[in-house]
Chimera marker file (.cmm) of the C-alpha trace (Angstrom):
<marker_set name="trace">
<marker id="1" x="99.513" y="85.003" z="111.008" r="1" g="1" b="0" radius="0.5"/>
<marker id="2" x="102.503" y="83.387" z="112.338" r="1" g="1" b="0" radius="0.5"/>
<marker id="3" x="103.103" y="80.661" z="114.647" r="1" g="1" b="0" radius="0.5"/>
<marker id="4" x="105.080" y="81.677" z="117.822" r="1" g="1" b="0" radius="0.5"/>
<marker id="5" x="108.570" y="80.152" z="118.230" r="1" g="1" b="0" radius="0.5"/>
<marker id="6" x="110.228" y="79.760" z="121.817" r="1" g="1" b="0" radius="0.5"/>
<marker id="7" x="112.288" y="82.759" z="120.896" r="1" g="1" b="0" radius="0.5"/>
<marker id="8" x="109.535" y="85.047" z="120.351" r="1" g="1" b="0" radius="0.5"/>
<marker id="9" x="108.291" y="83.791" z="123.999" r="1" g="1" b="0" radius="0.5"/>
<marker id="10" x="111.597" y="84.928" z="125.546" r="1" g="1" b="0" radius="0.5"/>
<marker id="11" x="111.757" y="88.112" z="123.408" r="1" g="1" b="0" radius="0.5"/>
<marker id="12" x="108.198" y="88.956" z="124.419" r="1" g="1" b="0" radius="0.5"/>
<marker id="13" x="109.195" y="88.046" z="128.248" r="1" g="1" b="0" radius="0.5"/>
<marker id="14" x="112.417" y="90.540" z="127.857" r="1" g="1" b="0" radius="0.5"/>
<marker id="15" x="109.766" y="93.332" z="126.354" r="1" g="1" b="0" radius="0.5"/>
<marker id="16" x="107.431" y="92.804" z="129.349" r="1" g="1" b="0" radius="0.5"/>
<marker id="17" x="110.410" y="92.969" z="132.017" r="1" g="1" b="0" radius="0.5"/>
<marker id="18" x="111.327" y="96.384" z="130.527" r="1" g="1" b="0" radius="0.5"/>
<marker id="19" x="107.642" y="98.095" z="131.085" r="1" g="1" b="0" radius="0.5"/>
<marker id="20" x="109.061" y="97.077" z="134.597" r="1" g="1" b="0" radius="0.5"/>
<marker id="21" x="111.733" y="99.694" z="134.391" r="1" g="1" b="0" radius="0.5"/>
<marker id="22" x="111.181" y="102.833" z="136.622" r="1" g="1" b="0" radius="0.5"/>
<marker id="23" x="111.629" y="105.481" z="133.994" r="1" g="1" b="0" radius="0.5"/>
<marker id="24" x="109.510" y="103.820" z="131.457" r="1" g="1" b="0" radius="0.5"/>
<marker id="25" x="106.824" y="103.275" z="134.498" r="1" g="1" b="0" radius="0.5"/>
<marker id="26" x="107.401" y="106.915" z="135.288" r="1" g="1" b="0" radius="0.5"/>
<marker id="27" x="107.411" y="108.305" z="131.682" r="1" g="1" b="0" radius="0.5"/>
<marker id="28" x="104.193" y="106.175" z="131.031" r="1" g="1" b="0" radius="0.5"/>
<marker id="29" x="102.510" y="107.433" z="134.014" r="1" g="1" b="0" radius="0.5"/>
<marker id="30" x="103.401" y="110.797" z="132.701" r="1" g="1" b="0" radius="0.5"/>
<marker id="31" x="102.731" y="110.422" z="129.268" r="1" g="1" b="0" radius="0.5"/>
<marker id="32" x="98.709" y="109.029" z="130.181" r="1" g="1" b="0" radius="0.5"/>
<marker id="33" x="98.055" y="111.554" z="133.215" r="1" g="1" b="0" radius="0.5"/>
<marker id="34" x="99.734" y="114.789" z="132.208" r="1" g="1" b="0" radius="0.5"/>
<marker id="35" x="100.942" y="114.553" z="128.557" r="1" g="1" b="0" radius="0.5"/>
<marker id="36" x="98.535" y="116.401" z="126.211" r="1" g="1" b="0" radius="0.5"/>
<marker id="37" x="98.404" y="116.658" z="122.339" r="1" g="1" b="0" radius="0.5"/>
<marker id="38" x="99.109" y="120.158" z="120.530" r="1" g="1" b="0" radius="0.5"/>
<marker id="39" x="100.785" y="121.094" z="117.866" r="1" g="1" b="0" radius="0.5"/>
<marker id="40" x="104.318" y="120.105" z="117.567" r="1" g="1" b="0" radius="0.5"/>
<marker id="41" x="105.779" y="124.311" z="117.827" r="1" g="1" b="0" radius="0.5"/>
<marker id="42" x="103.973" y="124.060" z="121.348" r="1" g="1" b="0" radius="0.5"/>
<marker id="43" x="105.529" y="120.751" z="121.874" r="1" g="1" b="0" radius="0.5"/>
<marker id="44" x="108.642" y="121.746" z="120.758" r="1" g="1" b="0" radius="0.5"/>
<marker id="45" x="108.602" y="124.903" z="123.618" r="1" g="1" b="0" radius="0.5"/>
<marker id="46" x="106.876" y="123.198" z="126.422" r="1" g="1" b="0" radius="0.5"/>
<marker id="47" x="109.389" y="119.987" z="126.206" r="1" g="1" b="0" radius="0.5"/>
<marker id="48" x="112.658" y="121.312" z="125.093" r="1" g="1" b="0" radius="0.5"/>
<marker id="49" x="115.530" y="118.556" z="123.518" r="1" g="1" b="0" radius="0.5"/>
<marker id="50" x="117.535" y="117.550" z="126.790" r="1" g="1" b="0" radius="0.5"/>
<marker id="51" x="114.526" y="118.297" z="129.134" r="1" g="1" b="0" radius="0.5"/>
<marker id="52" x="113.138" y="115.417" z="131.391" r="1" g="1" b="0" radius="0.5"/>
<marker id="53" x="109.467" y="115.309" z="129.627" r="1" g="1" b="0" radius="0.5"/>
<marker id="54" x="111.576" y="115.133" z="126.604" r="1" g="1" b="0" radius="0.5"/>
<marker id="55" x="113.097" y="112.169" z="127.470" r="1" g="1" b="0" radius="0.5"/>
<marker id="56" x="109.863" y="110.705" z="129.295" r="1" g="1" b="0" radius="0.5"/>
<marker id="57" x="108.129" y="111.411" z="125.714" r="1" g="1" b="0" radius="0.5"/>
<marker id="58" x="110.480" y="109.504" z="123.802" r="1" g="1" b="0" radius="0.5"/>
<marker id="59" x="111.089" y="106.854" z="125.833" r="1" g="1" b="0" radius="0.5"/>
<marker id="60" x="107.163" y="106.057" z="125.560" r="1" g="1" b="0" radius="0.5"/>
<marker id="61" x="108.072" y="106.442" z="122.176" r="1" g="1" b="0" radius="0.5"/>
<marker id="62" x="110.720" y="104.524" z="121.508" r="1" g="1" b="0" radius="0.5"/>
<marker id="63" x="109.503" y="101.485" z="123.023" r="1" g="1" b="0" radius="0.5"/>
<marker id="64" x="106.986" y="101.316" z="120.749" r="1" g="1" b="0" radius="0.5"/>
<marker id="65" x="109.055" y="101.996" z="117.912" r="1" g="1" b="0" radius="0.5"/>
<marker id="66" x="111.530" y="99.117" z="119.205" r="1" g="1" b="0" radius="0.5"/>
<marker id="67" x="108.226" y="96.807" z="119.389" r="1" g="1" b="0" radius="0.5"/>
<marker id="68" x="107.414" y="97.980" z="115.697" r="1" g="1" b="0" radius="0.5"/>
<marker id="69" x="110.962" y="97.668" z="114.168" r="1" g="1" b="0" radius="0.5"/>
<marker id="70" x="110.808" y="93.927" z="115.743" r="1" g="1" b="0" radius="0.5"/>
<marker id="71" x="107.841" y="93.148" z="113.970" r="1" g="1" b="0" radius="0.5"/>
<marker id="72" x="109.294" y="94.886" z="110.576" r="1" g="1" b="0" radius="0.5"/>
<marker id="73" x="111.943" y="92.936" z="110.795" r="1" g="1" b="0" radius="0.5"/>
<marker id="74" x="110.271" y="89.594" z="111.695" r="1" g="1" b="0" radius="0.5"/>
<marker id="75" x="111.776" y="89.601" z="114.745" r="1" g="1" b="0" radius="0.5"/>
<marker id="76" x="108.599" y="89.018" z="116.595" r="1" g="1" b="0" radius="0.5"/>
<marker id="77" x="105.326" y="87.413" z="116.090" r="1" g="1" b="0" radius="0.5"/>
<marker id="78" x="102.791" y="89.732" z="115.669" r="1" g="1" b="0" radius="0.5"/>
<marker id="79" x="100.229" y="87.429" z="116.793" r="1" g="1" b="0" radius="0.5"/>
<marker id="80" x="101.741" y="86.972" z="120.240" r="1" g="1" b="0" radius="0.5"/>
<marker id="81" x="102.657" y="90.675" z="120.405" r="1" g="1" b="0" radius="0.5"/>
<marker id="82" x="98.722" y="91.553" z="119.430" r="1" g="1" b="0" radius="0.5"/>
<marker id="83" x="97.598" y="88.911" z="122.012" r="1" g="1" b="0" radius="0.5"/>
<marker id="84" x="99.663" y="90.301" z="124.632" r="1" g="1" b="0" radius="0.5"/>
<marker id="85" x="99.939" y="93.976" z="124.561" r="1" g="1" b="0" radius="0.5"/>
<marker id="86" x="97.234" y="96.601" z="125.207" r="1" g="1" b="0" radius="0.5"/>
<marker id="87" x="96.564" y="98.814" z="122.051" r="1" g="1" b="0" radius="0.5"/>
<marker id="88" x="99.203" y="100.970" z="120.784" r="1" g="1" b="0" radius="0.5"/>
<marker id="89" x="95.525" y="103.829" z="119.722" r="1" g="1" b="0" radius="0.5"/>
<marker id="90" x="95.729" y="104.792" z="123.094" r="1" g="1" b="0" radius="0.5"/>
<marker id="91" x="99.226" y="106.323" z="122.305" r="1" g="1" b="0" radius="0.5"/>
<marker id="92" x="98.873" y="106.940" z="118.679" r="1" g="1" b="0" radius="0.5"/>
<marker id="93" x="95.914" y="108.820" z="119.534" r="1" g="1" b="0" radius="0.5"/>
<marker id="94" x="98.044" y="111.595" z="121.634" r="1" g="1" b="0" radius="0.5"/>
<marker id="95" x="101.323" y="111.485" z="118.800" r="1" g="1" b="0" radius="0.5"/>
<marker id="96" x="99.798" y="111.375" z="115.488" r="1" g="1" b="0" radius="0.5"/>
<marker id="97" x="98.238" y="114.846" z="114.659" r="1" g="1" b="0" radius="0.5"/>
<marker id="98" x="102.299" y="116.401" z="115.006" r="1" g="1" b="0" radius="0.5"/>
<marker id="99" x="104.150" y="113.728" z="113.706" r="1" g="1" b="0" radius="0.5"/>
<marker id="100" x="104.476" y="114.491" z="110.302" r="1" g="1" b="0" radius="0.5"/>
<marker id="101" x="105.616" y="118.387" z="111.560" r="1" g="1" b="0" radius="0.5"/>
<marker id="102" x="107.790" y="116.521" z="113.966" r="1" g="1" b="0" radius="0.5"/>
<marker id="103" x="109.527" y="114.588" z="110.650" r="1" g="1" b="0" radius="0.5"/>
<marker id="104" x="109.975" y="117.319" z="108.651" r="1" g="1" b="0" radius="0.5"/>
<marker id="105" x="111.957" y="118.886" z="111.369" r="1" g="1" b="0" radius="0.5"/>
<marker id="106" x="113.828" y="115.775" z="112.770" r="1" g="1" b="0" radius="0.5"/>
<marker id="107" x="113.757" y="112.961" z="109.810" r="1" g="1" b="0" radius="0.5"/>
<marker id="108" x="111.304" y="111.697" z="107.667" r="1" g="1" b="0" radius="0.5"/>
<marker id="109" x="111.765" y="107.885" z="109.260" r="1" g="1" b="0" radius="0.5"/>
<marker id="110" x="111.218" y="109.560" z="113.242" r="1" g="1" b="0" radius="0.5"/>
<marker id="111" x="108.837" y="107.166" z="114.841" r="1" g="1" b="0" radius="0.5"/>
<marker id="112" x="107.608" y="105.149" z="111.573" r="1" g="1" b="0" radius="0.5"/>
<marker id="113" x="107.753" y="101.949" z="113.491" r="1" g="1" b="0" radius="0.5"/>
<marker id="114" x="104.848" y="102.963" z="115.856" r="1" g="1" b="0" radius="0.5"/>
<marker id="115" x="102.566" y="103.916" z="112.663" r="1" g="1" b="0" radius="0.5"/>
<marker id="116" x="103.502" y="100.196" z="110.898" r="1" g="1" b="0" radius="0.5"/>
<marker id="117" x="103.119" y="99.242" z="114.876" r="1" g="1" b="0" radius="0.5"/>
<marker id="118" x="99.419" y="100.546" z="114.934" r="1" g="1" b="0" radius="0.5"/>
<marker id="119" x="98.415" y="99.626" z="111.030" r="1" g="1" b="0" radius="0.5"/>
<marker id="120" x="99.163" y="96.108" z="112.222" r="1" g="1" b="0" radius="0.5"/>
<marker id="121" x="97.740" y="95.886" z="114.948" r="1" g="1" b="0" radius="0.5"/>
<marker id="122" x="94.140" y="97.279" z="113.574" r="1" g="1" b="0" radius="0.5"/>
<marker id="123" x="94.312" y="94.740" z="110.624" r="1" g="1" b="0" radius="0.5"/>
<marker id="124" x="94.833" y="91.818" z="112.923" r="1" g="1" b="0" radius="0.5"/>
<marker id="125" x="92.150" y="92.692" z="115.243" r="1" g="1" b="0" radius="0.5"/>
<marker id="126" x="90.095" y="93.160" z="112.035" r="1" g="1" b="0" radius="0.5"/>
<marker id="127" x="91.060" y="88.988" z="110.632" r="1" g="1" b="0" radius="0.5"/>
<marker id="128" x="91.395" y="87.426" z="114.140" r="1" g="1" b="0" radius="0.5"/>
<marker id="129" x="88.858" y="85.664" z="115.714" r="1" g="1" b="0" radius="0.5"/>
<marker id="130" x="88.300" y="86.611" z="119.088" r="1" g="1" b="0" radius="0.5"/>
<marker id="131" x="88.981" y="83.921" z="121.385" r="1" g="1" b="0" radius="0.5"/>
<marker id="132" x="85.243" y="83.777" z="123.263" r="1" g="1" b="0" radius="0.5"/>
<marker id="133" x="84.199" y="83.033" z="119.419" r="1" g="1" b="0" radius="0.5"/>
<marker id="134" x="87.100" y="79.967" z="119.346" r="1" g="1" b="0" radius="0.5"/>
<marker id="135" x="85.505" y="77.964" z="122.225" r="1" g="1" b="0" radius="0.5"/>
<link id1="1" id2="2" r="1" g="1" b="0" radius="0.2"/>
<link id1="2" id2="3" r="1" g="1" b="0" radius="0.2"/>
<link id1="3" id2="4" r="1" g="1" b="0" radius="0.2"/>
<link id1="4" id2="5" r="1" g="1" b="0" radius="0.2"/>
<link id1="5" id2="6" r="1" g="1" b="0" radius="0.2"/>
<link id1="6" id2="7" r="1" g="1" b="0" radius="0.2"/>
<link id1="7" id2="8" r="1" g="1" b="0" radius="0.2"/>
<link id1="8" id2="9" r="1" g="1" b="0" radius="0.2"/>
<link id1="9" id2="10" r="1" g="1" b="0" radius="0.2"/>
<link id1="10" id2="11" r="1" g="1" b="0" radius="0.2"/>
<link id1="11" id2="12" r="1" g="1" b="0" radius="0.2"/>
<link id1="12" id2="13" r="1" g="1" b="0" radius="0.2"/>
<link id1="13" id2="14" r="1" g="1" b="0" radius="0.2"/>
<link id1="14" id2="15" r="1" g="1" b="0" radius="0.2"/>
<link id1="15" id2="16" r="1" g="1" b="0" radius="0.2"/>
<link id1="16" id2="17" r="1" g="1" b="0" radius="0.2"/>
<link id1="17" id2="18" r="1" g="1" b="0" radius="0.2"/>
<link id1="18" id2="19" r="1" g="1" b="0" radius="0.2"/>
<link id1="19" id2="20" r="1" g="1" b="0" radius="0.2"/>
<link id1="20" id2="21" r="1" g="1" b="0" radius="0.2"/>
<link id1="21" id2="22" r="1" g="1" b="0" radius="0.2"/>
<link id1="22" id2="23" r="1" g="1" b="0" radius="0.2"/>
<link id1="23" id2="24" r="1" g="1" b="0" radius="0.2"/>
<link id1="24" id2="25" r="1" g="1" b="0" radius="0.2"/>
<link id1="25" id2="26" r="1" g="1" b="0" radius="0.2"/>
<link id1="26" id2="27" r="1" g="1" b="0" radius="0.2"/>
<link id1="27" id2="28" r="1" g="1" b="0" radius="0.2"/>
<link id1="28" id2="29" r="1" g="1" b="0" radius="0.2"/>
<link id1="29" id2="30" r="1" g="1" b="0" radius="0.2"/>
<link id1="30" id2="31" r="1" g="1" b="0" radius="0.2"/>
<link id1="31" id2="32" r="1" g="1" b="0" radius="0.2"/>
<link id1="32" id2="33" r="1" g="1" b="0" radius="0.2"/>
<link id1="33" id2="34" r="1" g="1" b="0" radius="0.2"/>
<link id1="34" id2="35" r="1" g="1" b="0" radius="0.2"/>
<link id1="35" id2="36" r="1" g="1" b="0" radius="0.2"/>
<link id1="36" id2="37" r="1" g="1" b="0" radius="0.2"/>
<link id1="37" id2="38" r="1" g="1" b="0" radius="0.2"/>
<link id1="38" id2="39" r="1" g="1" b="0" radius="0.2"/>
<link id1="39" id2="40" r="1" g="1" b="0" radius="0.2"/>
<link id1="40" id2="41" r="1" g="1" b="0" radius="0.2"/>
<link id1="41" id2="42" r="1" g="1" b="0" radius="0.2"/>
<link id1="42" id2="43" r="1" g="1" b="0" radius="0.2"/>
<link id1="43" id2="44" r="1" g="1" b="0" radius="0.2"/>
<link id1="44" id2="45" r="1" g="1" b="0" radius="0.2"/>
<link id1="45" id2="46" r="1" g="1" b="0" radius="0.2"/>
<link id1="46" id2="47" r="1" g="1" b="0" radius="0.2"/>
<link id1="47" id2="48" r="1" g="1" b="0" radius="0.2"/>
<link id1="48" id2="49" r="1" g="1" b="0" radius="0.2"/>
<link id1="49" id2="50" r="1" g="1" b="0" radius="0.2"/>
<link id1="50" id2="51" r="1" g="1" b="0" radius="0.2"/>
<link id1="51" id2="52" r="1" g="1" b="0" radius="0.2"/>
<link id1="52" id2="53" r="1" g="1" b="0" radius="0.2"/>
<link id1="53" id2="54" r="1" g="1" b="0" radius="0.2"/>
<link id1="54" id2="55" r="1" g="1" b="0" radius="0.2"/>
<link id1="55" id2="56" r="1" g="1" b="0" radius="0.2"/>
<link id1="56" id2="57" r="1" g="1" b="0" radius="0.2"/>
<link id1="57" id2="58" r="1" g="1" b="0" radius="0.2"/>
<link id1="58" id2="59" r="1" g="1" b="0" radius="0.2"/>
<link id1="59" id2="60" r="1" g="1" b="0" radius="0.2"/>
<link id1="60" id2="61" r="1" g="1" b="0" radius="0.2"/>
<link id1="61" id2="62" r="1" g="1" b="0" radius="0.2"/>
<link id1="62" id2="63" r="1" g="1" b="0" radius="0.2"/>
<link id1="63" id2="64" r="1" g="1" b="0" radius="0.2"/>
<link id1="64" id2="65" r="1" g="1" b="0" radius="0.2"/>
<link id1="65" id2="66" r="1" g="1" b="0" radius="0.2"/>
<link id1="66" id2="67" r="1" g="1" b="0" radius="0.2"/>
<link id1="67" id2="68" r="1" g="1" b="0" radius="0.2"/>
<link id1="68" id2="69" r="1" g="1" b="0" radius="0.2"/>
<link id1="69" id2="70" r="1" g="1" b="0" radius="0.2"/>
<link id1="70" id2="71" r="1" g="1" b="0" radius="0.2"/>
<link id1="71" id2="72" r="1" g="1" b="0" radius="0.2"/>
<link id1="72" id2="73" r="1" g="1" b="0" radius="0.2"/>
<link id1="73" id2="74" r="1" g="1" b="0" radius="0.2"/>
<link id1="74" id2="75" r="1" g="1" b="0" radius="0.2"/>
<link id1="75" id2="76" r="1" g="1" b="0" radius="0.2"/>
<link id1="76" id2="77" r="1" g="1" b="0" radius="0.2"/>
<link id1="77" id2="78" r="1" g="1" b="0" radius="0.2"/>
<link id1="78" id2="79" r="1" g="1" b="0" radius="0.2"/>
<link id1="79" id2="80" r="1" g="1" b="0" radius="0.2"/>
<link id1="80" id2="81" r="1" g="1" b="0" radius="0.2"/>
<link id1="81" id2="82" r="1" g="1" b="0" radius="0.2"/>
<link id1="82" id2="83" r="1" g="1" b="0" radius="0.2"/>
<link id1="83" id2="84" r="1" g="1" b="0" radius="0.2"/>
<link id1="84" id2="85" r="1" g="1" b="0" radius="0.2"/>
<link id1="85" id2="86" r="1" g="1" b="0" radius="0.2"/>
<link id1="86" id2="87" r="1" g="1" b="0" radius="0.2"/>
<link id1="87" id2="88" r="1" g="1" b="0" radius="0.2"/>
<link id1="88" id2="89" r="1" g="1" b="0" radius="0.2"/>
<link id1="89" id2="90" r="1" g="1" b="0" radius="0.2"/>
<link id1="90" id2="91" r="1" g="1" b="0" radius="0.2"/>
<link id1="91" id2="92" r="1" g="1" b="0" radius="0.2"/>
<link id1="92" id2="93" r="1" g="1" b="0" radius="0.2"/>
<link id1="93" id2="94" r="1" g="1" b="0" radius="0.2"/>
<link id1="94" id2="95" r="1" g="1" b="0" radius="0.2"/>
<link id1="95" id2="96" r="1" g="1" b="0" radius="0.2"/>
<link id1="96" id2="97" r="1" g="1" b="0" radius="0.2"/>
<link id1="97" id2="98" r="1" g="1" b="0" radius="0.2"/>
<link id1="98" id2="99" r="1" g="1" b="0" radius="0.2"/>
<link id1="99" id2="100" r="1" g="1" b="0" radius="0.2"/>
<link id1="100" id2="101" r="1" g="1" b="0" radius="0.2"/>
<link id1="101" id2="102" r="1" g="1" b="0" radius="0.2"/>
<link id1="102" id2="103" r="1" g="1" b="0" radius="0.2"/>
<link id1="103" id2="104" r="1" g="1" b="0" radius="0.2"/>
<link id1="104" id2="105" r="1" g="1" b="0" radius="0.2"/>
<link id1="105" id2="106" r="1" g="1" b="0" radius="0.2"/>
<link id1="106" id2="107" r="1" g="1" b="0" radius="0.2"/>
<link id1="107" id2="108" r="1" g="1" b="0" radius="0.2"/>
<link id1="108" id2="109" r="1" g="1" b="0" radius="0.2"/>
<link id1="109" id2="110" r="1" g="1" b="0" radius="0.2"/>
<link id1="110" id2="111" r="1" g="1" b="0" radius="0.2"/>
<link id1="111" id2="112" r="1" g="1" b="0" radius="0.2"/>
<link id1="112" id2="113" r="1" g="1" b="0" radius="0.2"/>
<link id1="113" id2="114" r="1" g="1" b="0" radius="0.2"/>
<link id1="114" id2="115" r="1" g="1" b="0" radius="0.2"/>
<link id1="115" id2="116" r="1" g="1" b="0" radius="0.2"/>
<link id1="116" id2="117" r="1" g="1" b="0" radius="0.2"/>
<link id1="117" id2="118" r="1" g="1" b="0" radius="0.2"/>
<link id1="118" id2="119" r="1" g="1" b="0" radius="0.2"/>
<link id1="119" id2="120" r="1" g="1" b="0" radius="0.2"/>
<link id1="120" id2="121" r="1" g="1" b="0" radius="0.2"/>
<link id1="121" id2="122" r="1" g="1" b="0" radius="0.2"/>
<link id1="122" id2="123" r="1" g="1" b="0" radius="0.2"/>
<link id1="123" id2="124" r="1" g="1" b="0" radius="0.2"/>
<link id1="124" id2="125" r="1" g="1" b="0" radius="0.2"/>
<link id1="125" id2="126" r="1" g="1" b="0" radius="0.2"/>
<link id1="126" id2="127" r="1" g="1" b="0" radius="0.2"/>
<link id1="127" id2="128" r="1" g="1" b="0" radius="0.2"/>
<link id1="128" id2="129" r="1" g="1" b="0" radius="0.2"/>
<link id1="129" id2="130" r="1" g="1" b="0" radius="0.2"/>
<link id1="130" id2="131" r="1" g="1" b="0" radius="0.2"/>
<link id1="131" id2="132" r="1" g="1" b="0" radius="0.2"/>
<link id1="132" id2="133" r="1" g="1" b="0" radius="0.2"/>
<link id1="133" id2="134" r="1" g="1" b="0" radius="0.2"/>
<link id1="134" id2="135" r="1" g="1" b="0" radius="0.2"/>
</marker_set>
């Protein structure tokens, strides 16, 4: 567990100001309410490369990889991050049964930052104390 710095304060401000963004609203609104799992051929078909839901699908995506590549790198603390953010299950949950077909097509390293993103974030719910237990 790290201590939070200033500059992960004004990182974490920037990160919130983005979910403020109207295509990441739209693509999240999208992504919970209409986006379903299947197997990544279907996905592959029903959301071509190019395609709007393609680019609502990885821009959900890729702003949880950038939150996971920050906290790879030690750019962010995770214990702010954890405190702040909802949890990333909700979208592993719908990704994670065609990623690893969706690697061997694209690249072996496509979206590992949301799967470090999610490990971390179980295993510091799991050594945290909750905060009603703190008082």
């Amino acid at each position: 567990m790290s201590i939070p710095t200033q500059d992960d304060a004004h990182l974490m401000v920037e990160l919130f100001k983005l979910r403020f963004e109207p295509f990441l609203q739209e693509s999240e609104t999208w992504f919970a309410m209409q986006f379903q799992p299947e197997p990544w051929e279907s996905i592959k078909a029903r959301y071509p490369v190019g395609g709007k839901e393609w680019r609502m699908l990885t821009t959900v995506l890729g702003y949880w990889e950038l939150l996971g590549a920050l906290l790879d790198h030690n750019l962010l603390s995770e214990d702010l991050l954890f405190d702040a953010i909802e949890s990333v299950d909700v979208t592993w949950d719908k990704v994670q049964d065609w990623i690893p077909q969706a690697r061997f097509d694209m690249g072996s390293d496509l979206w590992e930052n949301i799967e470090l993103l999610v490990t971390r974030q179980r295993r510091w719910k799991l050594v945290r104390t909750p905060k009603a237990d703190q008082v």
